[in-house]
C-alpha positions in Angstrom: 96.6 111.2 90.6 94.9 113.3 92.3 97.4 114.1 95.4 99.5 115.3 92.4 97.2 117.4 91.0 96.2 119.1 94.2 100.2 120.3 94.2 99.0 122.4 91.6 96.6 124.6 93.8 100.2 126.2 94.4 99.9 128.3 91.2 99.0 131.8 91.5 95.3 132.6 90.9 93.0 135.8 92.1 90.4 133.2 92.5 92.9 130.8 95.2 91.0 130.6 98.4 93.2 130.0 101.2 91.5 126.4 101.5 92.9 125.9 98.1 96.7 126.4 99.3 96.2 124.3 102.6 94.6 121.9 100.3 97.5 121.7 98.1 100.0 121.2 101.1 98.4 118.4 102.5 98.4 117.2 99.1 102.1 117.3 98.8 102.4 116.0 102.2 100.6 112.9 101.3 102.9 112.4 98.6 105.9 112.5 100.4 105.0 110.4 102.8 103.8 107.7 99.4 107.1 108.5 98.0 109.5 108.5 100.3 107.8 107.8 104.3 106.2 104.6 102.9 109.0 103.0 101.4 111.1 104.0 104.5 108.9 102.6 106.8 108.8 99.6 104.8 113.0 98.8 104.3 113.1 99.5 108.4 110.1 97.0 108.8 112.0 94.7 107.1 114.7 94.6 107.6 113.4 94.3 111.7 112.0 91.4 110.7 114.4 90.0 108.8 116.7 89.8 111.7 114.3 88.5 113.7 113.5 85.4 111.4 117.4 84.8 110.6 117.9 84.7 114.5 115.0 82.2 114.6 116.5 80.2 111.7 119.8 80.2 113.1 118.4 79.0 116.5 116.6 76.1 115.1 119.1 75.0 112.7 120.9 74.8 116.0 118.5 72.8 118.3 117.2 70.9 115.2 118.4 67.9 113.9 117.8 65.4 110.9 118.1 61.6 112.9 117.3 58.3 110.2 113.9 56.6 111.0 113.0 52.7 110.3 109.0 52.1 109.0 107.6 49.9 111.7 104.3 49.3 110.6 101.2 51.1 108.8 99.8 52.9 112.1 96.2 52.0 113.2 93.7 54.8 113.0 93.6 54.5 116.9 96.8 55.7 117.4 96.7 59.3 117.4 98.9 60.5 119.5 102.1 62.3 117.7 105.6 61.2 117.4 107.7 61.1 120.4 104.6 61.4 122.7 104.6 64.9 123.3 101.0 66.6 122.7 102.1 69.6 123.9 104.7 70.6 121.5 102.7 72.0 118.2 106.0 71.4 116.0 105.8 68.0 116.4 101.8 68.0 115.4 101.9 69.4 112.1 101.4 66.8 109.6 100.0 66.3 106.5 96.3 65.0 106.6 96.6 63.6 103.0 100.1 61.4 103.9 99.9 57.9 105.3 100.9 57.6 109.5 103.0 54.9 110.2 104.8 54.1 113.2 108.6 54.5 113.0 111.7 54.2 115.6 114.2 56.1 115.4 117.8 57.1 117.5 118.2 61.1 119.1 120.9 62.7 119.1 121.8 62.2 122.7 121.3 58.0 121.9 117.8 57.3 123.0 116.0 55.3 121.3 112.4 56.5 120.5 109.2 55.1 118.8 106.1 57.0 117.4 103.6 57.9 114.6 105.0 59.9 111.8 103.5 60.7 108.7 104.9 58.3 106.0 108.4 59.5 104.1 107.4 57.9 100.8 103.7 55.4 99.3 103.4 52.6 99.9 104.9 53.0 103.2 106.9 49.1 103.7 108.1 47.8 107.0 111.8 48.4 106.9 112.0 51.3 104.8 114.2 53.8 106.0 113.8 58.0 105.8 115.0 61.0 108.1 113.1 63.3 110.4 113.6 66.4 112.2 113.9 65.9 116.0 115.3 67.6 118.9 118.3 66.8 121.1 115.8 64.9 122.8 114.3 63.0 120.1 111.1 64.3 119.6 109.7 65.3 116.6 109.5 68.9 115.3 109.4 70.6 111.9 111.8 71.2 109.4 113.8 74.3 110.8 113.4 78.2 108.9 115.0 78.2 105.8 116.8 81.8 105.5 115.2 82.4 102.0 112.1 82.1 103.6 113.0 84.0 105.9 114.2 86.6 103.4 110.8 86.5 101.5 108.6 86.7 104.4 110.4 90.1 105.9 110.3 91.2 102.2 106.5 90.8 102.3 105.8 92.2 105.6 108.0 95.2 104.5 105.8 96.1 101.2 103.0 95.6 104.1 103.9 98.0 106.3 104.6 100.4 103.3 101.0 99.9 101.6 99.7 100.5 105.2 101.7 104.0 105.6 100.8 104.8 101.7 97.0 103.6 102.4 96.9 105.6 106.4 98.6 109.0 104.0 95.8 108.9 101.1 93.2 108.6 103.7 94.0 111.2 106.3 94.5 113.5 102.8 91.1 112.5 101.9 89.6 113.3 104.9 91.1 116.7 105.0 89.7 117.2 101.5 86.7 116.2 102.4 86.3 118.8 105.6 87.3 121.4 103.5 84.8 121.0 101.2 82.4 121.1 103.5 83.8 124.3 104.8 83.6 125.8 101.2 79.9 124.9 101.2 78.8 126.7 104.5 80.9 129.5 102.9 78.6 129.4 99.6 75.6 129.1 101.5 76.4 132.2 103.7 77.0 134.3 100.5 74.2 132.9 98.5 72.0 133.9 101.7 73.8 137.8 102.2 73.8 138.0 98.3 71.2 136.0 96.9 67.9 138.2 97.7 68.7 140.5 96.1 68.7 139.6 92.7 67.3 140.1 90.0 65.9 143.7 91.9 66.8 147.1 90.4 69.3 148.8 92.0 70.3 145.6 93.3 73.5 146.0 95.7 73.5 149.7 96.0 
């Protein structure tokens, strides 16, 4: 509200100082970039990372696959290793604290046969109960691949970031401009309130 109404500073006045008319351009400088920058910067962002993330979905639909499981057993709390015995992939160590861990075996893709602790598919987890997983070609265990909606709604959000942040960088910049310039209008006031000011209220005052 206020970038708008410092557009009006444009409108001819005898009292406009030339700090009102510089004022008034940043003002609509600001708005342009709320308007029209902002949301520019924010469709580009993205739709950058869009891309990106359907790549990434695409790649892991491709290295990712869903392989049938067999429940083993209930696994002991001592068994904390992750499924497939790989610590150092972080895919296959995201599970759910609250879900039971059993062990499973289950068959890659490339027919090896592999044995691990998973969290359980459905409670009470029984002994012969069968579910899927997501492994890779190899057979260990990783997370369920980037759906492309996802996808969709995670560049959408980090688009309407990127535009608040251009919006939000544009109001403050005008702000701080405002705010110089009124500081420059006060040493101004003060230099003719101390040339002016003595002399009032004296007869003949100014001559």
């Amino acid at each position: 509200m206020r970038t708008a109404m410092g557009v009006w500073r444009w409108r001819r006045n005898p009292l406009r100082r030339p700090t009102d008319l510089f004022e008034a351009w940043v003002a609509f400088a600001a708005l342009v970039c709320v308007l029209v920058v902002a949301p520019a910067v924010g469709w580009v962002a993205g739709l950058q990372v869009d891309g990106t993330l359907q790549q990434a979905a695409h790649e892991q639909r491709q290295e990712r696959h869903l392989v049938p499981a067999v429940v083993v057993r209930p696994a002991a709390e001592s068994e904390p290793e992750p499924a497939g015995g790989s610590a150092d992939d972080p895919s296959a160590q995201r599970t759910a604290p609250h879900r039971t861990q059993i062990v499973a075996v289950w068959t890659a893709p490339d027919g090896s046969s592999h044995q691990g602790t998973v969290p359980a598919a459905e409670e009470p987890p029984l002994p012969g109960d069968r579910f899927r997983i997501w492994t890779d070609a190899r057979g260990r265990v990783v997370g369920q691949p980037l759906d492309p909606s996802s996808a969709v709604f995670h560049a959408g959000m980090a688009g309407l970031a990127a535009a608040i942040c251009v919006a939000a960088l544009a109001e403050t910049v005008r702000r701080l401009v405002v705010r110089r310039l009124m500081h420059r209008r006060y040493i101004c006031l003060d230099r003719a309130w101390a040339a002016t000011g003595p002399d009032w209220g004296r007869a003949g005052a100014g001559s």
